[in-house]
N, C-alpha and C positions, 0 to 999 in steps of 0.2 A: 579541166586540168590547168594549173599554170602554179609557176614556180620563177625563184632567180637563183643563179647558181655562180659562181668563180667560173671564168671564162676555161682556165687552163684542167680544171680540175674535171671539168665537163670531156674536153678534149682527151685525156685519157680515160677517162671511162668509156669514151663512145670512141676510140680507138682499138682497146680492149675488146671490147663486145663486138666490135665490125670485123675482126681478124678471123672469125667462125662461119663468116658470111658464105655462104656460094658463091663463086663469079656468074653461073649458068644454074640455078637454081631447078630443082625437077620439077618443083611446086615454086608456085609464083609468091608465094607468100613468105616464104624463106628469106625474100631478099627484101624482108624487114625487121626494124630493128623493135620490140617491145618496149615503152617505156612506161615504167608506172612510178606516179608521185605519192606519197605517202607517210604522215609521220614526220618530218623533217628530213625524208631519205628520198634518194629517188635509186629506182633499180632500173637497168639496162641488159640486154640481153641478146644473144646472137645463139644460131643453131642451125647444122645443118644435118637432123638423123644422128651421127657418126660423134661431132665432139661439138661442145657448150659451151659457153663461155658470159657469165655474168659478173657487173658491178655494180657498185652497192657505193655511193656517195652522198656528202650530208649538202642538204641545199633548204632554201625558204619556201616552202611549198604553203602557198597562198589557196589554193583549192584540190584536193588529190581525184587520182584520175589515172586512166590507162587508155594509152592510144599506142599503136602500130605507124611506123614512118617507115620510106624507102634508108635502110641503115647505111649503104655507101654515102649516097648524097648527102646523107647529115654529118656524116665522117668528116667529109670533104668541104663541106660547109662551118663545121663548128672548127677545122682547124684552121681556116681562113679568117677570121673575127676576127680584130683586133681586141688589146688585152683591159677589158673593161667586163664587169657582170653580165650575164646573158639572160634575158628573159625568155619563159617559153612559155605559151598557153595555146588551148585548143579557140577557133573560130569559126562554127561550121563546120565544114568536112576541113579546115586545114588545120594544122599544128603552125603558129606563128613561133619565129625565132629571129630576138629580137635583141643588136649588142651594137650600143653607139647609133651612130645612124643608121647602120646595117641593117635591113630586115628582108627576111625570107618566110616565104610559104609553102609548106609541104601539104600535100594530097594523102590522107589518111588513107591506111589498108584496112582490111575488117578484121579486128582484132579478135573477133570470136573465133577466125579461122586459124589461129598461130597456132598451131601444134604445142601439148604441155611440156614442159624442161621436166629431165631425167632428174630424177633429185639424186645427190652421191649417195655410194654404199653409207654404213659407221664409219665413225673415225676409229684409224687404225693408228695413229699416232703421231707426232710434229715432231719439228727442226728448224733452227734458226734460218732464214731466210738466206742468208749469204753463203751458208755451206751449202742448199739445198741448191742454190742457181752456181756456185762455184762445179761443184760437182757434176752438175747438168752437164755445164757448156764444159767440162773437160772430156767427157765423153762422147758428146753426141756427132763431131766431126768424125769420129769412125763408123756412123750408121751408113746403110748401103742406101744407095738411090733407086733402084732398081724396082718397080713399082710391082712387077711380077715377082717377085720374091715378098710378100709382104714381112716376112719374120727378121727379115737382114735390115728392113727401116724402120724398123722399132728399136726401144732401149728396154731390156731389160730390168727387173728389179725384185731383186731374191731379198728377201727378211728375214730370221732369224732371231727373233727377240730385239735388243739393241744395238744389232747389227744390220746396217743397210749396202747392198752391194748393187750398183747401176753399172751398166755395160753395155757397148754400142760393137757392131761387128759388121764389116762387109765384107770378109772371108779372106782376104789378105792383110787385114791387122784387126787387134782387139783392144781395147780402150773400156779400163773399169778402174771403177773408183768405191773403195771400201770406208764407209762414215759410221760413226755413232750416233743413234738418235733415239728419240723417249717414242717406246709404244705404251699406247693404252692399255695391252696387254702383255706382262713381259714374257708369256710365251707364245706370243702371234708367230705365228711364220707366213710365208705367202713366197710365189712366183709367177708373176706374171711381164706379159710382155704389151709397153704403149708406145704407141705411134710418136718417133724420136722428135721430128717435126713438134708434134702439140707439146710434146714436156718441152722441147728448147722455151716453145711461145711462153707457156706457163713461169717459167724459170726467168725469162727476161722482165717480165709484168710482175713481178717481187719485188715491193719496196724496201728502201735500206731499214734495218732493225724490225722487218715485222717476221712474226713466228709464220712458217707453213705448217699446214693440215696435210696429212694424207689419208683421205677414205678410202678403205679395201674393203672387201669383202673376202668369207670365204672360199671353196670351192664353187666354181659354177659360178660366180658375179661375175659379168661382163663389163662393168665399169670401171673405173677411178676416177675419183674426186682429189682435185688439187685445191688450194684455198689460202688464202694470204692475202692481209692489210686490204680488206676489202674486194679480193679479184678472188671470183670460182670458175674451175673449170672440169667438167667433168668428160672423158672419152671412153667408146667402147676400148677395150684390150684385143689384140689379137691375139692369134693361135698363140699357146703358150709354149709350145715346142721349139726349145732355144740346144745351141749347140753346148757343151761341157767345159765353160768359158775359164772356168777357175781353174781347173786340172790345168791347161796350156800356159796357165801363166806361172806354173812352176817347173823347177829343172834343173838339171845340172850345167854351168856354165864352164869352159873352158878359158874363156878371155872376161874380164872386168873393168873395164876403164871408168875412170873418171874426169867429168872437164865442168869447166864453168857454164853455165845453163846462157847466159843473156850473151857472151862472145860467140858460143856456141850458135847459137839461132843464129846470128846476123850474120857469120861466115856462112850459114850453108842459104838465109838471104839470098847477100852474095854470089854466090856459085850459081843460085838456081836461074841469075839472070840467064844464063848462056845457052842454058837448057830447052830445048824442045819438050814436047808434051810427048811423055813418054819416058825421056833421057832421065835418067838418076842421076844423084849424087854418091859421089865415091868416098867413103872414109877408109883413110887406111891409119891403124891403130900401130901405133909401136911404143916401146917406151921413151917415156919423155913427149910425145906430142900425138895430135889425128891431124894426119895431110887430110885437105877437103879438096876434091878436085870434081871438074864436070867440062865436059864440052860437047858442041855440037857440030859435026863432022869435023871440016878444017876450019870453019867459018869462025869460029870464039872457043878460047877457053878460059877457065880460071880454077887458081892453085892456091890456096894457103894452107898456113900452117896452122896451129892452136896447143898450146899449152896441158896435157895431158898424162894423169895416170895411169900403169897400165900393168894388171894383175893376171899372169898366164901368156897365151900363145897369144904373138902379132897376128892379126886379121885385118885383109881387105875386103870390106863389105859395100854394098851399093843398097840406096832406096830410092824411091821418088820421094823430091823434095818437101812436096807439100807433106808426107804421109812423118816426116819428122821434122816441120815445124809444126804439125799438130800436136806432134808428142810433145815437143819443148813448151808450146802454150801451157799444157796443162801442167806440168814440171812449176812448182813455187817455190822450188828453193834454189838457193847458188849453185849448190855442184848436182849434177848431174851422170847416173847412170847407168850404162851402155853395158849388157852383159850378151854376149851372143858364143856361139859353136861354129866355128867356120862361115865364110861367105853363103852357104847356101839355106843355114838354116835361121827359123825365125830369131830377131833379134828381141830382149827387153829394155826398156828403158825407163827409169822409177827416178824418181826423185828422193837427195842424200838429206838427211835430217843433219840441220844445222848445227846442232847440238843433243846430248841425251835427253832422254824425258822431251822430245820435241810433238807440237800436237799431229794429232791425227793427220793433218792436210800435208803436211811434209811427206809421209807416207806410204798414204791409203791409195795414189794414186799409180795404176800400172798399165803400161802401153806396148803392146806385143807386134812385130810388123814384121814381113815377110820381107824377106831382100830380093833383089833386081839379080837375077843370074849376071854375072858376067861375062863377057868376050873377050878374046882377046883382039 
C-alpha cells in the first residue's frame, strides 16, 4: 500500500474515525484503525461493537492495499505533522508515515482479525447539513448523564413523513426541536431513541453545505446510519421507550413575557457568577421589566434589571443557571419567550419569530424546565 494525501485532510478523517475508539479495548484489535487505499479514495474506520464511524477521502493512491495500525497514535501522530503532503506506504510489518522530514513507523495489527463494519439500514431520508447539527446541538444539552438510566442519554427521534422531531430529557427539563426534512418515503414514520453523545459527535463532523443522510430501518432495526460530505456513522439504538415529550410541551399559560434573547443570556451570565452549584437564578417578571437576582449566602450578590413584556399574572420564578442559558443557546431569534404558571410549575421558553412567514428555525424550537422551589 502507499499513497500521498493533504496533510490537513488526513487529520480529520483520522480524527473522525479515532473518536469511535475504545480507550480499554475488550479485544485488542479494536484499538486499531483500518485503512484501505483504493481507486484514488482511501477509507478509514474506527469501531467498538456499539457505534462506527468511517471516512472516505480523495488522495494519490500509488499502490492499493489494506492494513490495520494502533488508531490513537496515528491520531496523534498525523495531528502533529507539520502542514506539507503526507506520505504513507506499507514496509514489512510497518506502515511508514512520512511528511517533511518527519517520519514514523507503525507496527501493523493483523488485519484479518478486525471485525466486519455494520453496514447502515436504507436510506430513510436527508437534510441540509446545518439544520441537521443546528438542531442537534440545540437539544442535546438536556440529555441526562446518568449512565444507569440509559433512555434519559439518548436523543430521541420521531418521524412522521416530513416531519422530524429530536428531543433530549433529563427529567427536570425537555429540549426538542421540531424540522422539516425530505424522506425517501413520504409516508415513513419511525421512533426511536440514539445515544445523544454519538449524534452530538455525528452533528459536529458535518461540513458546511453538505446534505446528511439518515438510514432507518423499520421495526426491530437496531441501528442508525448517519452520513454526510464523506463522514458515516452508524450506532446501535436504544430501548425505544421514551417519555410523552410533546404532550408536556403544551398548555395553558397564565403569565407570557417577552425580552431580548442576547441581553437576556449575558444578565443571567452575570448573575450566575455569584452562584454556588445548586443556587438558582431568580426571575421576577412584572410589567415593564424581569428583575434577575442570585446570591450566595451573605458572601455576593447580584441584581439587575432588563427591559421586558409581560402578558398576565406577575411571577417570581427560580432556575439553575446553566439549565437557561441552555435554553437561550438554542433561542435564534431576538425576542425571546418565557411562558410559565406560577413559581412552581414547569416553565416554556420558544423562540419569537421575527417576522410572519419566518422559517422554521425561528420556531420549531422548545425548551421545558422545571423551576428551583423557592425559600424564603
Amino acid at each position: 500500500m502507499e499513497f500521498r494525501v493533504d496533510r490537513q485532510t488526513l487529520a480529520e478523517a483520522v480524527a473522525w474515525a479515532a473518536r469511535t475508539l475504545p480507550s480499554r479495548p475488550a479485544v485488542p484489535v479494536l484499538a486499531g484503525m483500518p485503512i484501505e487505499a483504493g481507486d484514488g479514495e482511501l477509507a478509514l474506520a474506527g469501531f467498538d461493537y456499539e457505534v462506527s464511524a468511517r471516512a472516505r477521502i480523495d488522495a494519490e493512491v500509488a499502490e492499493p492495499g489494506r492494513v490495520l495500525v494502533p488508531g490513537r497514535l496515528l491520531s496523534d501522530i498525523v495531528k502533529s505533522l507539520p502542514a506539507q503532503p503526507v506520505e504513507v506506504f506499507t514496509k514489512g510489518a510497518e506502515v511508514v508515515v512520512r511528511c517533511g522530514a518527519a517520519e514514523f513507523g507503525l507496527l501493523t495489527m493483523p488485519v484479518e482479525d478486525y471485525p466486519t463494519l455494520p453496514e447502515p439500514p436504507a436510506r430513510a431520508g436527508t437534510l441540509p447539513g446545518e439544520l441537521f447539527a443546528e438542531a442537534v446541538a440545540q437539544v442535546v444539552p438536556a440529555a441526562g448523564r446518568d449512565d444507569t438510566l440509559p433512555m434519559l442519554t439518548g436523543a430521541r427521534i420521531d418521524i412522521e413523513g416530513d416531519t422530524m422531531w429530536l428531543a433530549c430529557t433529563d427529567r427536570y427539563r425537555i429540549a426538542a426541536r421540531e424540522l422539516t426534512w425530505s424522506p425517501a418515503d413520504p409516508g415513513f414514520t419511525a421512533g426511536v431513541v440514539v445515544p445523544a453523545r454519538t449524534l452530538a459527535d455525528a452533528a459536529k463532523a458535518v461540513r458546511p453545505g453538505a446534505e446528511v443522510a439518515i438510514d432507518l430501518g423499520g421495526s426491530g432495526e437496531a441501528l442508525i446510519g448517519v452520513s454526510g460530505g464523506g463522514r458515516t456513522m452508524t450506532s446501535r439504538l436504544l430501548d425505544d421507550q421514551y417519555i410523552n415529550y410533546r404532550a408536556r410541551l403544551t398548555g395553558e399559560w397564565t403569565s407570557t413575557a417577552r425580552v431580548r434573547t442576547a441581553p437576556f443570556a449575558e444578565a443571567i451570565k452575570r448573575a450566575a457568577l455569584v452562584t454556588d452549584r445548586g443556587t438558582p437564578v431568580r426571575l421576577a417578571f412584572t410589567p415593564g421589566e424581569v428583575r434577575i437576582r442570585a446570591a450566595t449566602g451573605d458572601s455576593a450578590r447580584a441584581n439587575e434589571a432588563l427591559g421586558a413584556e409581560l402578558d398576565g399574572d406577575e411571577v417570581d420564578i427560580a432556575f439553575s443557571p446553566q439549565y437557561l442559558l441552555d435554553a437561550l443557546a438554542g433561542v435564534r431569534t431576538e425576542w425571546t419567550r418565557v411562558e410559565c404558571t406560577g413559581p412552581t410549575k414547569a416553565a416554556l421558553i420558544t423562540g419569537i419569530p421575527d417576522e410572519e412567514g419566518a422559517a422554521d428555525h425561528d420556531t420549531g424550537f422548545r425548551y421545558l424546565a422545571m423551576p428551583v422551589r423557592l425559600t424564603s
